[in-house]
C-alpha positions as CSV (number, residue, x, y, z in Angstrom):
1,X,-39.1,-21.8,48.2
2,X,-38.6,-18.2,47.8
3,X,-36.6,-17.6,50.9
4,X,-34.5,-20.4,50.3
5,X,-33.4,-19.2,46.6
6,X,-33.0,-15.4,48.3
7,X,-31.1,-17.3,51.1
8,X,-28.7,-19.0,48.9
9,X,-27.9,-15.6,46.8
10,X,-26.9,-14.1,50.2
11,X,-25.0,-17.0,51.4
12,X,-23.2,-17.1,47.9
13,X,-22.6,-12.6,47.9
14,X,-20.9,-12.9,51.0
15,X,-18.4,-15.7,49.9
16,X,-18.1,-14.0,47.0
17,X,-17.3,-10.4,48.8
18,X,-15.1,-12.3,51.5
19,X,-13.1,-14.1,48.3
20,X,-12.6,-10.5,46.8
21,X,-11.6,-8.3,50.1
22,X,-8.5,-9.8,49.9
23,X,-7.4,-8.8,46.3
24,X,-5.6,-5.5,45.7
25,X,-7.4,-2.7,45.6
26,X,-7.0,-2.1,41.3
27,X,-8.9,1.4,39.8
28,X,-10.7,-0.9,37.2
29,X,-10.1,1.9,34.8
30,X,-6.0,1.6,34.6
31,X,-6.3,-1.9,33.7
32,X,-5.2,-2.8,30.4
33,X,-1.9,-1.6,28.4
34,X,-0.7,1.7,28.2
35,X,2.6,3.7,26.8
36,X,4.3,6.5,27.7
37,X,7.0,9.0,26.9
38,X,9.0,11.4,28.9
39,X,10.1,14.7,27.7
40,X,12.9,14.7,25.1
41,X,14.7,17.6,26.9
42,X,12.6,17.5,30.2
43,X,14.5,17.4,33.6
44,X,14.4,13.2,33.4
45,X,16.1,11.5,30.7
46,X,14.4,10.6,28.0
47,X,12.4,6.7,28.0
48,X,9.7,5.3,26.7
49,X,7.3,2.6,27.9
50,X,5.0,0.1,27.8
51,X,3.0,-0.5,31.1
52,X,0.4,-3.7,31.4
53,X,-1.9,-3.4,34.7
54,X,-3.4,-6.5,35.2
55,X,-6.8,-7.2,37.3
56,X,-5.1,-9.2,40.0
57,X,-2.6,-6.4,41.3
58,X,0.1,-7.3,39.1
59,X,1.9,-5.1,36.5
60,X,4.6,-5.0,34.1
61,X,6.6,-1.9,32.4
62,X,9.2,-1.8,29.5
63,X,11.5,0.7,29.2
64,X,13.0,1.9,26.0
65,X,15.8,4.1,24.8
66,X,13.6,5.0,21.7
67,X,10.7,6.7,20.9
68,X,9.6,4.1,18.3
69,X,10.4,1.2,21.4
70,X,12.6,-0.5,19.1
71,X,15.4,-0.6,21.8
72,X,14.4,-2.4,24.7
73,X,16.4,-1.3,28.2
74,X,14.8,-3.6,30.8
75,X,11.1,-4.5,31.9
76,X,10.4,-4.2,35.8
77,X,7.4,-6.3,37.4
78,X,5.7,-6.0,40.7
79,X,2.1,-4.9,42.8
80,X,0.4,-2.0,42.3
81,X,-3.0,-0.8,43.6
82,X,-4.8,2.4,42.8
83,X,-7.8,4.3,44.5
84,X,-8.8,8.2,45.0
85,X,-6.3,9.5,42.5
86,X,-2.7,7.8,43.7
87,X,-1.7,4.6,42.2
88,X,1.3,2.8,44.3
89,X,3.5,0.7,42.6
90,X,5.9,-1.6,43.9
91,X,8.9,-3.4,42.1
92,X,9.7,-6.7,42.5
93,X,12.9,-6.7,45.1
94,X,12.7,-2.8,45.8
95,X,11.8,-1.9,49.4
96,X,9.9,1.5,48.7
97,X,7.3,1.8,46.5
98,X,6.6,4.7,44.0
99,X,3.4,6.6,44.6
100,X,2.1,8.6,41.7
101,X,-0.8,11.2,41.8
102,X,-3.3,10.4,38.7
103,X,-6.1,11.8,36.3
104,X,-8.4,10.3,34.2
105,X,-8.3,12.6,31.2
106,X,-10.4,10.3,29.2
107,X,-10.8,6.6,28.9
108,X,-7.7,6.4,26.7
109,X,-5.6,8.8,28.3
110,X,-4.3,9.4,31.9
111,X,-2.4,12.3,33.2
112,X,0.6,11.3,36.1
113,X,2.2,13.8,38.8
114,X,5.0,11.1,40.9
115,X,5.0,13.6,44.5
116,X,7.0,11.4,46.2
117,X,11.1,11.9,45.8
118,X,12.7,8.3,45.8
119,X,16.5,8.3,46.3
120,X,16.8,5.3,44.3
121,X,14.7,6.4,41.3
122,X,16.7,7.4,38.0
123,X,15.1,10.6,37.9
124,X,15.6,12.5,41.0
125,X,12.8,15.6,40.2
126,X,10.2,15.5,40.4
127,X,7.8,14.8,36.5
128,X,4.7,14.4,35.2
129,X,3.6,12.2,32.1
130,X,0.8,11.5,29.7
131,X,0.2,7.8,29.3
132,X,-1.9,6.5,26.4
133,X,-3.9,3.4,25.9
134,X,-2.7,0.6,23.5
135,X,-5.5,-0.6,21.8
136,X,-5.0,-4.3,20.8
């Protein structure tokens, strides 16, 4: 009786683990919603967002002309995937993806670096931002 119950959890772990190795490879701890805010007079124009990474890979980001996000420009969705300190993201219907370097400053606070120059990025230098946890 014994083996067959330890039999059974082993049968069921490795349909379990072959049902995950197929999902994106998401840093559990950038899940959730975050916002952020580039410099006013920084060498990037100035936006503000709101970024949702979502446990199956997916994420969404709103930019704003304002500070207060009052003034909605566009929202962009897409893949991402984040391990050892660079999360990729990749837009819906844009070839390259964007690679950003990342910190964990806290659990409410994450420090970005993008190191990868993308000719069809708004912001040709390369920036760093602060994002910030929305708590709901």
């Amino acid at each position: 009786m014994h083996r067959g119950i330890t039999f059974t959890l082993i049968i069921l772990t490795t349909a379990l683990s072959a049902c995950t190795s197929n999902s994106p490879s998401t840093d559990p701890s950038l899940v959730g919603s975050w916002q952020g805010m580039r410099e006013e007079h920084g060498k990037c124009q100035f936006l503000s967002w709101n970024t949702n990474f979502e446990t199956n890979g997916r994420f969404s980001i709103t930019f704003f002309r304002d500070a207060q996000r009052t003034q909605p420009i566009q929202t962009e969705r897409g893949s991402w995937s984040a391990a050892n300190g660079k999360n990729e993201m990749k837009t819906d219907g844009v070839r390259t993806p964007e690679i950003y370097e990342y910190k964990i400053l806290d659990g409410n606070t994450i420090h970005y670096v993008n190191t990868v120059t993308d000719p069809t990025a708004d912001c040709q230098e390369d920036y760093a931002f602060t994002e910030h946890r929305i708590r709901n």
